[in-house]
BAKE-599569 format. One record per atom (N, C-alpha, C, O, CB): residue in one letter; x, y, z. Coordinates in steps of 0.05 Angstrom, whole numbers, plus 5000, padded with zeros to 4 digits. Each point is the difference from the previous one (the first is absolute). Glycine has a CB too. Layout:
BEGIN
AXYZ...
***
This chain:
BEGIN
X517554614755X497350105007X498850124974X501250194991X500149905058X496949834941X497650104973X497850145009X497949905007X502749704968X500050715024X498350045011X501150285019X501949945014X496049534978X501550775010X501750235021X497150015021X500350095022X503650314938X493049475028X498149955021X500449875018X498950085021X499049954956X504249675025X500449885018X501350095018X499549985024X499949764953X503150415009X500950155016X498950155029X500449965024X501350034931X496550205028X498650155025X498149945014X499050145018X501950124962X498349485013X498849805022X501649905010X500650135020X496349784964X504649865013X502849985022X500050235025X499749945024X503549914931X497350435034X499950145035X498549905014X500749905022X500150474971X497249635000X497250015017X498649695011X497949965012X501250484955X502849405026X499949775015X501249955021X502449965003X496949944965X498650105052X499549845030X500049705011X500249905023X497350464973X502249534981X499149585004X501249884976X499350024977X495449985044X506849884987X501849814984X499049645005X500449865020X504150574989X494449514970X499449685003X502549814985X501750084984X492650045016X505449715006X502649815006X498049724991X497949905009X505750395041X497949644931X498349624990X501849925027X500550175016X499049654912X501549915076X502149795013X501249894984X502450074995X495549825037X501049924954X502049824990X501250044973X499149934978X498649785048X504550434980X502550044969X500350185007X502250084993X497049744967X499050375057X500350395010X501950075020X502250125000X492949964996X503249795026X501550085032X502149724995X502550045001X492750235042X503949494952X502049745002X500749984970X499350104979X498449605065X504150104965X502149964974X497749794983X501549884984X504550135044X492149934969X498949804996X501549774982X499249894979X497250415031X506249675007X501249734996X498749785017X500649995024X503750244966X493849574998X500149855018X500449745003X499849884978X498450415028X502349555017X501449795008X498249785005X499150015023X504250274993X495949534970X498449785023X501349875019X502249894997X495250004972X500850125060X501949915022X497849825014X500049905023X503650544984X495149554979X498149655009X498049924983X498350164991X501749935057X499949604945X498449834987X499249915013X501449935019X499950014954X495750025026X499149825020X498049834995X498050045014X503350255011X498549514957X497749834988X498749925015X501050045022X500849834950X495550005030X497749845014X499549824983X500950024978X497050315047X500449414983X498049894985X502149714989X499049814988X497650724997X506249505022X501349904989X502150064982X502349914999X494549955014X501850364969X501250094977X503550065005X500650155018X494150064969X506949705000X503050044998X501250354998X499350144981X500349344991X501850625047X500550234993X500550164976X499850244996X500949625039X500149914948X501449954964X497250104986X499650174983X504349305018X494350375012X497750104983X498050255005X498550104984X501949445007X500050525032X499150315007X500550184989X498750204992X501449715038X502649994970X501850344981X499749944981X499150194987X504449975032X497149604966X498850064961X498350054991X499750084976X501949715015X495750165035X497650064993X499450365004X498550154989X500249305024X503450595011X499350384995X501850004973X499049944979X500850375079X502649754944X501749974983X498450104967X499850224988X502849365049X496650194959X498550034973X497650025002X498949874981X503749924999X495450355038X497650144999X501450314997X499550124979X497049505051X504950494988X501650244988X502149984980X502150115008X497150035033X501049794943X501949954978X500250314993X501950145004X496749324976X499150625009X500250274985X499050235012X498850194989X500849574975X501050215068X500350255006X502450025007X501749825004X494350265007X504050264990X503150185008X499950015032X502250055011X498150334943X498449595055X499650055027X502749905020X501049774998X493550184990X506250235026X502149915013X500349685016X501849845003X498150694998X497349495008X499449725025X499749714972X500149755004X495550625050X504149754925X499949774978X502749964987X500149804985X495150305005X506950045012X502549994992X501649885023X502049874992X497450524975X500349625060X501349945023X498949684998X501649825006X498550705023X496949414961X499049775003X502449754975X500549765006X493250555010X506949804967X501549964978X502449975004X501349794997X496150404981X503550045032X503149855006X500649885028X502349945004X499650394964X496449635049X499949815018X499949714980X502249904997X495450455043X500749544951X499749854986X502449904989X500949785004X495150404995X505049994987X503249964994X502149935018X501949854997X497150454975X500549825047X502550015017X499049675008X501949845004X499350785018X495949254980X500949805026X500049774973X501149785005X496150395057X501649854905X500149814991X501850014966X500049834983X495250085053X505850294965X502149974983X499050194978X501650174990X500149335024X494850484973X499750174983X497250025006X498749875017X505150054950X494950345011X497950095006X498649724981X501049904980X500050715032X495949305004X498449874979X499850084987X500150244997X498449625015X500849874963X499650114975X496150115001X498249945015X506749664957X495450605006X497350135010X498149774988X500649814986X500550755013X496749535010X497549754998X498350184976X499450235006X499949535055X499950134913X499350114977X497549915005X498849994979X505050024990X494649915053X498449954998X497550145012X497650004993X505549694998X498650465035X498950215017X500050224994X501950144994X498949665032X495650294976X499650235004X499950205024X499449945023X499149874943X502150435025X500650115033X498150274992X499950104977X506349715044X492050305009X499350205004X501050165021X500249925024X496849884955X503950495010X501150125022X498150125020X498150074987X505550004984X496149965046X497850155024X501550235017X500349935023X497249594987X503450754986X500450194999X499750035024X497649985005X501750124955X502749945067X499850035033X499749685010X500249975024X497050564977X502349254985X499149775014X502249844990X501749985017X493150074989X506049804968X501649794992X499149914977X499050164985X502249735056X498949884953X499149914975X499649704993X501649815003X500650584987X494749604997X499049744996X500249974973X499750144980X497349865057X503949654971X500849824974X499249784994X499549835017X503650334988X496349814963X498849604994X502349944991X501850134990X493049804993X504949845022X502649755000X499149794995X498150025015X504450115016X497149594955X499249794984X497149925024X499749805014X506050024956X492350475028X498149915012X499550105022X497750045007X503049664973X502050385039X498850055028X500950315000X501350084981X499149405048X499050694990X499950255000X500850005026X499249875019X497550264947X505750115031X502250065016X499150315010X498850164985X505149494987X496650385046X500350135025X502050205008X500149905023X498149724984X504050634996X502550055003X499650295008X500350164982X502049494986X497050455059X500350295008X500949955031X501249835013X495050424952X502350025038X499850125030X497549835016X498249874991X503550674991X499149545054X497249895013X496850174987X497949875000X505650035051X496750324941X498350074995X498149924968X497750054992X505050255046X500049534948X497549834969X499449775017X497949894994X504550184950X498749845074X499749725012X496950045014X498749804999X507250065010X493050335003X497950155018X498450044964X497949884993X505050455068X498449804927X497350164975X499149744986X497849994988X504550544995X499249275016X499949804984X497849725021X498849824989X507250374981X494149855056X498649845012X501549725004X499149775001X496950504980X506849835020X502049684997X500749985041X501350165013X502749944917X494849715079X500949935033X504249894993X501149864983X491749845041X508150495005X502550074989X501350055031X498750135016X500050114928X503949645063X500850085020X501650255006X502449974995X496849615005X500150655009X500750315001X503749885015X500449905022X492950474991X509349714956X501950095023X501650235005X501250144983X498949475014X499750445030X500350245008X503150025005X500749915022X494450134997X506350034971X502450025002X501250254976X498950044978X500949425044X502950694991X500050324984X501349854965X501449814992X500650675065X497049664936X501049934966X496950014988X498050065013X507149544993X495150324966X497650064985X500249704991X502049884993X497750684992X497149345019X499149775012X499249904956X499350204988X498049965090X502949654910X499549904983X497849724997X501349795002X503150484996X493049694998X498949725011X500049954968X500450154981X496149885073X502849704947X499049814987X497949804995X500649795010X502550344995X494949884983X498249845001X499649884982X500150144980X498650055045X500549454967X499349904981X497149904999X499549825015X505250134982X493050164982X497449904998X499050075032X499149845016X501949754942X499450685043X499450145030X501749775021X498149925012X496050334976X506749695016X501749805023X502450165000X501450084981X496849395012X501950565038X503550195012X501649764991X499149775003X500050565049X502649714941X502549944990X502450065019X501849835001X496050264956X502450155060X502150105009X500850284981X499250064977X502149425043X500550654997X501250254998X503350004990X501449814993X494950315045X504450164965X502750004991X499850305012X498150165000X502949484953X501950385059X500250285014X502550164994X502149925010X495349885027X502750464944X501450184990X500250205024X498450095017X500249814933X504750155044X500150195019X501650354981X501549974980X499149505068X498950744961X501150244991X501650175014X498950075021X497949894957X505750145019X500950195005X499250255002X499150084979X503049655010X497850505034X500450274996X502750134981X502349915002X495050045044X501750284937X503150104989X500450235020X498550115016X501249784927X503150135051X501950055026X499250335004X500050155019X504749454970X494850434987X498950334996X498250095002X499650244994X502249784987X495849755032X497450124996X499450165029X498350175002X500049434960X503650285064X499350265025X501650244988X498750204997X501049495053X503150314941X499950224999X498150284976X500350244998X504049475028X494350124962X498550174976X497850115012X499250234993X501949494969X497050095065X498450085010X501150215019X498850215000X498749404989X504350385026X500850205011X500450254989X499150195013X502149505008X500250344952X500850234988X496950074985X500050244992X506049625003X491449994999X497550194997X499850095025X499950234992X497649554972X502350235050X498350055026X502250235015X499250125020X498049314986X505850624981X501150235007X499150284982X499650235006X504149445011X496150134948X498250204991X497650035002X498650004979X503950005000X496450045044X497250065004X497349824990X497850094998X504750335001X498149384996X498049754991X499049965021X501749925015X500349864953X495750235044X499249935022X498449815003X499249945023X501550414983X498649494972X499549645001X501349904979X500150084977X495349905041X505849784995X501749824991X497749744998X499649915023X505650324999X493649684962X499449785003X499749684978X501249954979X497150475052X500449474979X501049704989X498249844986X498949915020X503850085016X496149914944X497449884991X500449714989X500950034977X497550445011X501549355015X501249765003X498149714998X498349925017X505050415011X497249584951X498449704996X500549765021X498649825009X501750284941X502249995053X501749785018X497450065024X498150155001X508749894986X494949635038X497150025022X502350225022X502250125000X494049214999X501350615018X500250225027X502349975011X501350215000X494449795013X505449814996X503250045019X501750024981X501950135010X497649595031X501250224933X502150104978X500050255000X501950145006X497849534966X497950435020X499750264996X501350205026X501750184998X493949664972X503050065056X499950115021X503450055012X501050195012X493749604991X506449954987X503950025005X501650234979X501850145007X498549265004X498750594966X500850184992X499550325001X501650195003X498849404982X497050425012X499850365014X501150075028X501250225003X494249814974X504549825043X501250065019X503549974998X501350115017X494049775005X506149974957X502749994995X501050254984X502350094999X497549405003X497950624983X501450224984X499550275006X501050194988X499049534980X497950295059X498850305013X497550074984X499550244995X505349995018X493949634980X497650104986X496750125016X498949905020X503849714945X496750565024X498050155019X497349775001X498549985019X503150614965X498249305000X497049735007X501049824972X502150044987X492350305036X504049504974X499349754982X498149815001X499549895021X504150164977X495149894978X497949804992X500649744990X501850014984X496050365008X501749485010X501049744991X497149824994X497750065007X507549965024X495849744954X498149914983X497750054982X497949884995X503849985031X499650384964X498950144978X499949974973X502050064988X498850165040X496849674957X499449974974X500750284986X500250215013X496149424999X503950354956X500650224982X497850265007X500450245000X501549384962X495850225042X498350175003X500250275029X499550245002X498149304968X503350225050X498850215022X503550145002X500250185017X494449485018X507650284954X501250244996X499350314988X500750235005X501549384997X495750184974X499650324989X497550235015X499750244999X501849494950X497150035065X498250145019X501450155014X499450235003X497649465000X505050205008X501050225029X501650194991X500350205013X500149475022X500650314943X500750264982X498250234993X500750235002X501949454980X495250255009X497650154995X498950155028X499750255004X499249384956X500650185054X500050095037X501550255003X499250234998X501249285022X501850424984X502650145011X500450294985X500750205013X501849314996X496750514952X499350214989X497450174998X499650214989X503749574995X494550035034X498350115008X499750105019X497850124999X501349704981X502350225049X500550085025X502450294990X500750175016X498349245017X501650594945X502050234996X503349904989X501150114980X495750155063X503949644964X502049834997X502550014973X499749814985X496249945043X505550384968X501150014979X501749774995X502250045010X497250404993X500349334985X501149734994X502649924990X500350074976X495749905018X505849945014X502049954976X499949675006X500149945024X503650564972X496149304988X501049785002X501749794983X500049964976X496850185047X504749724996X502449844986X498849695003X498649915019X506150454997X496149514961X499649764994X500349844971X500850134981X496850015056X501849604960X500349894974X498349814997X498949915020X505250204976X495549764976X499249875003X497149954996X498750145015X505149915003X494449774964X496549974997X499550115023X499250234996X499649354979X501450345054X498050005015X499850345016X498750105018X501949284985X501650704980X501250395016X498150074974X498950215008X507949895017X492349854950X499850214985X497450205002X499950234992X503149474981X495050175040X497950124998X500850225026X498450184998X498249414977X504750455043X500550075021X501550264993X499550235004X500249305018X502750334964X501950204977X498450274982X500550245001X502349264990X495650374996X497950194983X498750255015X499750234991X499049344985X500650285059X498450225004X500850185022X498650165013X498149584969X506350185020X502750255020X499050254980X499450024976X506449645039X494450555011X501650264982X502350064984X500350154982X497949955046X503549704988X503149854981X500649815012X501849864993X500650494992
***
């Protein structure tokens, strides 16, 4: 701890915020369904996420990778040809010899104006689109860590009297896990931004903040905890 201020804020915290993914869950994750359309070969779904996330750290882009491995022996070789933009809460758009690639959540698939078949099933949903055309999805799944009920339990003996949850992931991911770890509420499908809104909220109603997380899309959120 840097700082004997933090310290004496620490007492005086009432509301503990919680990111999800890498925080409360292990954000190990697993792909546990491919599901191409249009034709497209499952082989080429995944090389096409695969190497639109090449260079992120992101857990759901490392799970996308060594899946890849596991079903075809090695990771593609990267494409020197593609450029990639990251989109901060949404996924990330890429050119490729011409056509422009597609690779988030239902919600870039909605910002982006791409017609897309919604699937609803628990795990964190991955689409694909090529030259706006659905492509198909890919579905990651995450673990809870084994320690995260009992951590919420042990704030809330020390007198924490909200436990809560702020979360990009969609609504029933989110919603299985606060209810698996005892959490007092949670938000889900939340951009960088409106974490830091409800932080600002929550220290505007009185609220003495502490929050846990990692990660681009925690930092602005991070900045504006009391700790």
């Amino acid at each position: 701890v840097k700082g004997a201020n933090y310290l004496d804020v620490l007492a005086k915290v009432r509301t503990v915020i919680f990111d999800k993914t890498g925080t409360l869950t292990k954000g190990d994750f697993r792909v546990t369904e491919i599901a191409p359309q249009e034709g497209i070969p499952e082989e080429e779904l995944l090389r096409l996420a695969v190497e639109a996330e090449a260079h992120s750290s992101h857990p759901v882009a490392s799970a996308l990778r060594q899946a890849y491995a596991r079903r075809y022996g090695e990771a593609p070789p990267a494409d020197q040809q593609m450029t990639v933009e990251e989109v901060a809460g949404f996924g990330v758009r890429a050119k490729s010899n011409g056509s422009l690639i597609h690779v988030g959540n239902d919600a870039f698939m909605h910002r982006e104006d791409i017609d897309h078949t919604n699937c609803d099933v628990p795990g964190t949903v991955v689409y694909l689109a090529i030259d706006r055309k659905f492509y198909g999805h890919i579905v990651v799944a995450d673990e809870i860590k084994t320690e995260s009920k009992a951590a919420v339990e042990e704030l809330h003996r020390l007198g924490v009297e909200n436990v809560l949850m702020l979360s990009g992931d969609q609504e029933d991911v989110a919603r299985m896990v606060a209810q698996a770890v005892g959490l007092d509420g949670y938000q889900a499908g939340l951009l960088p931004e409106d974490k830091l809104r409800e932080i600002g909220r929550l220290k505007g109603e009185g609220h003495v903040t502490a929050m846990v997380g990692d990660g681009i899309n925690d930092a602005p959120a991070l900045a504006a905890a009391d700790i």
